[in-house]
Every structure is written in structure tokens, then in C-alpha cells.
C-alpha positions as CSV (number, residue, x, y, z in Angstrom):
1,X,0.0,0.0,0.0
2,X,1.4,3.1,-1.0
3,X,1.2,6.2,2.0
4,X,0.5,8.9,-0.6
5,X,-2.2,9.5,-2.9
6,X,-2.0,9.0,-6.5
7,X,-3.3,11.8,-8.2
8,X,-4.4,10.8,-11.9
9,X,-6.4,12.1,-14.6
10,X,-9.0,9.7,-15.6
11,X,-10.9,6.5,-14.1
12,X,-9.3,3.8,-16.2
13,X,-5.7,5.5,-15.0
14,X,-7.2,4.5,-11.6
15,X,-7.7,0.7,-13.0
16,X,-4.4,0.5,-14.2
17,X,-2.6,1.8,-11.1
18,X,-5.0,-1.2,-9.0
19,X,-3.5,-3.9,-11.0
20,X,0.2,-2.7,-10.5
21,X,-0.2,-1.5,-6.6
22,X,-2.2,-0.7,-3.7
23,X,-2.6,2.7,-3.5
24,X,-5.6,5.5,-3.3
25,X,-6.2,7.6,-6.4
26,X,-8.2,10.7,-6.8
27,X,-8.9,11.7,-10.0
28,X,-8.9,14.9,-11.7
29,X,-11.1,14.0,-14.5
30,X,-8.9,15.8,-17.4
31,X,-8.0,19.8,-16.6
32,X,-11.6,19.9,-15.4
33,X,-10.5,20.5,-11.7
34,X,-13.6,21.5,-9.6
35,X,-13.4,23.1,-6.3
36,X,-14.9,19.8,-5.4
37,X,-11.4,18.1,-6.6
38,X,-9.5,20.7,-5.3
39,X,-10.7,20.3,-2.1
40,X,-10.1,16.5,-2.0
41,X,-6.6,17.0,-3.5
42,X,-5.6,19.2,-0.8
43,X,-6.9,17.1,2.4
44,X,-5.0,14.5,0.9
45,X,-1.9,16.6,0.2
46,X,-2.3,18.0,4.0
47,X,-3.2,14.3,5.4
48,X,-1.1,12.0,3.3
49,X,0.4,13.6,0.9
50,X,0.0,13.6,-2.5
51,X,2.1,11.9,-5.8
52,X,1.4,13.6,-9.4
53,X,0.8,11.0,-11.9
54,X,-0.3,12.4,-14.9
55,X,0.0,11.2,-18.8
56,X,3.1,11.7,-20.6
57,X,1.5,14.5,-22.6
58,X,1.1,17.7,-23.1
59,X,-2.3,18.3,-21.6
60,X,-0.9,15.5,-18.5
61,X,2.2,18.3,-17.9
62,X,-0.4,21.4,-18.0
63,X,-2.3,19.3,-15.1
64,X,0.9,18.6,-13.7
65,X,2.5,22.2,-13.5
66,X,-1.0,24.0,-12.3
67,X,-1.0,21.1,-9.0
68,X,2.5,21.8,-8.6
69,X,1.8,25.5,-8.3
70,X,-1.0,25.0,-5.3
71,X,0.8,22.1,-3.8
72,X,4.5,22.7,-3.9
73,X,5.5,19.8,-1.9
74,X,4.1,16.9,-4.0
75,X,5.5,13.9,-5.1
76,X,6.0,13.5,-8.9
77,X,6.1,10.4,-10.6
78,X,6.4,9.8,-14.7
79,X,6.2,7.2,-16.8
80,X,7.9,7.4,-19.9
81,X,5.8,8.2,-23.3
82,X,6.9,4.5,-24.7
83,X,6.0,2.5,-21.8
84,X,2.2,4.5,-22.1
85,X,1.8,4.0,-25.4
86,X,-0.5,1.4,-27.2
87,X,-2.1,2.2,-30.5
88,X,-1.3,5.5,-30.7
89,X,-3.1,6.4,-27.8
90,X,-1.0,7.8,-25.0
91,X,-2.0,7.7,-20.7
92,X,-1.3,6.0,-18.0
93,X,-4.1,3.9,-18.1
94,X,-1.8,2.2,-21.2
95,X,1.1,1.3,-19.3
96,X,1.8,-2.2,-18.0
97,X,1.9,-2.8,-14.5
98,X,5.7,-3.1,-14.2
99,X,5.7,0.5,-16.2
100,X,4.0,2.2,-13.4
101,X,5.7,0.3,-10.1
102,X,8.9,1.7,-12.2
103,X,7.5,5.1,-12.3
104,X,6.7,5.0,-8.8
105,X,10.0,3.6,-7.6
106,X,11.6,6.6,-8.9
107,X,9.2,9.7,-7.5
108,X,10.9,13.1,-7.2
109,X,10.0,15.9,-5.2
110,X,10.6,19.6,-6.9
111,X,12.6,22.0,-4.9
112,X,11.6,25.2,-5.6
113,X,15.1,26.6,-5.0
114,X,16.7,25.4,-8.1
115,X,20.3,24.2,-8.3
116,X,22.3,25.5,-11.3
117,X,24.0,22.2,-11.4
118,X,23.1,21.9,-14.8
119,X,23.3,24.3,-18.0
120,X,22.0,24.0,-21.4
121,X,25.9,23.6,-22.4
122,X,25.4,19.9,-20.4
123,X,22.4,19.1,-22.8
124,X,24.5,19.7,-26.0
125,X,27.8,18.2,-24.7
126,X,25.9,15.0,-23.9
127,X,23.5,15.2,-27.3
128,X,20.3,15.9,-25.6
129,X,19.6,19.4,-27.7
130,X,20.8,20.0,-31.1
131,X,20.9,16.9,-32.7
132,X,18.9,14.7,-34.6
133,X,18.1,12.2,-32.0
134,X,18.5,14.4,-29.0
135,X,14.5,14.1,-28.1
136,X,15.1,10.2,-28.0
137,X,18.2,10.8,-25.9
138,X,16.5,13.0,-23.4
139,X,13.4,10.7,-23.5
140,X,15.2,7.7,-22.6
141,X,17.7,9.4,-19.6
142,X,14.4,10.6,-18.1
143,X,13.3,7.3,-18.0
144,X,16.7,6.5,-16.3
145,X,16.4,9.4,-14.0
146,X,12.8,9.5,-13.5
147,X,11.7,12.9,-14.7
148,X,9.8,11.7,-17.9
149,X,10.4,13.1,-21.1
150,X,10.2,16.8,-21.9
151,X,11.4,19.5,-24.6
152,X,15.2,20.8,-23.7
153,X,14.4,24.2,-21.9
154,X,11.8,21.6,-19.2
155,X,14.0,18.6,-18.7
156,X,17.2,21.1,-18.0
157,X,14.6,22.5,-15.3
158,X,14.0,19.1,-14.2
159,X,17.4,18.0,-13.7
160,X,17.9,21.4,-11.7
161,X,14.3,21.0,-9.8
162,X,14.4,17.4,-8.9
163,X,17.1,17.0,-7.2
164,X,19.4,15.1,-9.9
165,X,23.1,15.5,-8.6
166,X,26.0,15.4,-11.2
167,X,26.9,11.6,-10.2
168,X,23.5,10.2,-11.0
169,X,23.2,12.4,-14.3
170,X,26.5,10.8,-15.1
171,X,25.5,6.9,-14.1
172,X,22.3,7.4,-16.1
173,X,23.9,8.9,-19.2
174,X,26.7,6.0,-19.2
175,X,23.5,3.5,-18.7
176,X,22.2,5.7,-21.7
177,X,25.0,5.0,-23.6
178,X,25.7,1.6,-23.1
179,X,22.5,0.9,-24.4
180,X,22.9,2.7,-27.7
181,X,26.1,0.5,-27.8
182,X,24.3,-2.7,-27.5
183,X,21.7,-1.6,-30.0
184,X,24.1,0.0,-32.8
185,X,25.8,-3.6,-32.1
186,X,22.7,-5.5,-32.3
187,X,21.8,-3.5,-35.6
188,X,24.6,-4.0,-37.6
């Protein structure tokens, strides 16, 4: 049983979490957050607290970003685009149960005083802007890391707001790369 509440977008994210944990969900039914919601989200957030599980999308990160502004202290948790995807139709309530114990293995919490650990000059040295593949790069180390996939300017706010230190950045991006190996191996 997980302490904190899940909170999720839609009821059949709630019947995909049930079949990969224990854990009590509230649901915000889409970006349609009624004072109702609200309400619920915060006792929770006050009582238990509270872990953000929204889609890997873009209207999942608008959800996401407007609860982390009123509850600054959540618990994030992402699951990475390809591990919610099945036909073409992306959410949580299309990842596997092993997809979202992963997710919630590795749940952040934002600090809202920023390192500057890292600089957009660490994205381009290590290919994750600028390149061709950079947004399968930066995809697949937040998947490593934990903070879900996101556009360069959000996923260098990330690793600064969630806590990533420069030895972890540095194991995930040898994992990273160890991978590609394997696969530009496996391709040939």
C-alpha cells in the first residue's frame, strides 16, 4: 500500500494503477478540476500527501505544472511516453503494471530553490539538444532518471528541480550509452 495519494487524470488510470499497486487515487477528470477536486486533493496533500501521476502528454504536464503550483511539496512520478503508449493512444491507463511500479520507484520531489548544477551547455555536450536524436536521448535518460520526457528548456529545469546531482546524471547517461552500444551492435 502506498502512504500517498495517487493523483491521476482519468478512471481507467485509476484501473491501471489497481492492477500494478495498492494505493488510493483521486482523479482529476482531465483539466476539469472543480473546487470539489480541489478540495479532495488538498486534504490529501495535508493528510497523506500527494504523488502527481499524470499522462506523458502535453495536456498531462499542464495538469501537472498548475497542481504543482498549489501544492508545492508533491511527489512527482512519470512514466515514460513509450511505456504509455499502445495504439497511438498515450496515458497512464496504457502502461503495464511493471511500467507504473517503475514510475513509482523513482518519484521526485521539486525543490523550488533550483540548483544550477546543470546548463543548457550539459544538454549539447551529452547530445540531448541539437541533434537529430536528442529528443530520443533526453526521452530515454528521463526514463533513467525519473523525470519523464520533456522539450530541452523543461528537462534542464528538471534535472535542476528534482534533485538530480551530477553523479547520478553521469550513471544514467553511461546506462544511456551503453544501451545505444548494445543496439548499434545489435543492428549491424
Amino acid at each position: 500500500m502506498i502512504k500517498e495519494v495517487l493523483v491521476v487524470e482519468g478512471k481507467m488510470d485509476v484501473v491501471a494503477i489497481n492492477k500494478a499497486v495498492e494505493a488510493d487515487c483521486i482523479i482529476t477528470e482531465g483539466f476539469n478540476l472543480l473546487p470539489k477536486t480541489i478540495k479532495n486533493i488538498r486534504a490529501a496533500y495535508e493528510k497523506r500527501g500527494i504523488i502527481i501521476l499524470t499522462d506523458p502528454d502535453s495536456a498531462g504536464e499542464r495538469i501537472r505544472t498548475y497542481l504543482t503550483r498549489r501544492f508545492p511539496n508533491a511527489k512527482h512520478a512519470f512514466v515514460p511516453c513509450e511505456e504509455a503508449t499502445t495504439n497511438d493512444d498515450i496515458g497512464i491507463e496504457q502502461a503495464s503494471p511493471e511500467a507504473i511500479r517503475k514510475a513509482l520507484a523513482k518519484v521526485r520531489t521539486m525543490n523550488w530553490k533550483p540548483s544550477d548544477e546543470f546548463s543548457a551547455t550539459d544538454l549539447i555536450l551529452n547530445r540531448l539538444n541539437g541533434f537529430a536524436n536528442s529528443g530520443v536521448r533526453r526521452a530515454k535518460l528521463g526514463a533513467i532518471l525519473g523525470i519523464g520526457f520533456a522539450n530541452a528548456k523543461t528537462f534542464l529545469r528538471r534535472l535542476n528541480n528534482y534533485g538530480i546531482t551530477r553523479d547520478e546524471f553521469n550513471q544514467a547517461l553511461a546506462k544511456l550509452n551503453s544501451e545505444n552500444d548494445i543496439n548499434e551492435v545489435e543492428n549491424k
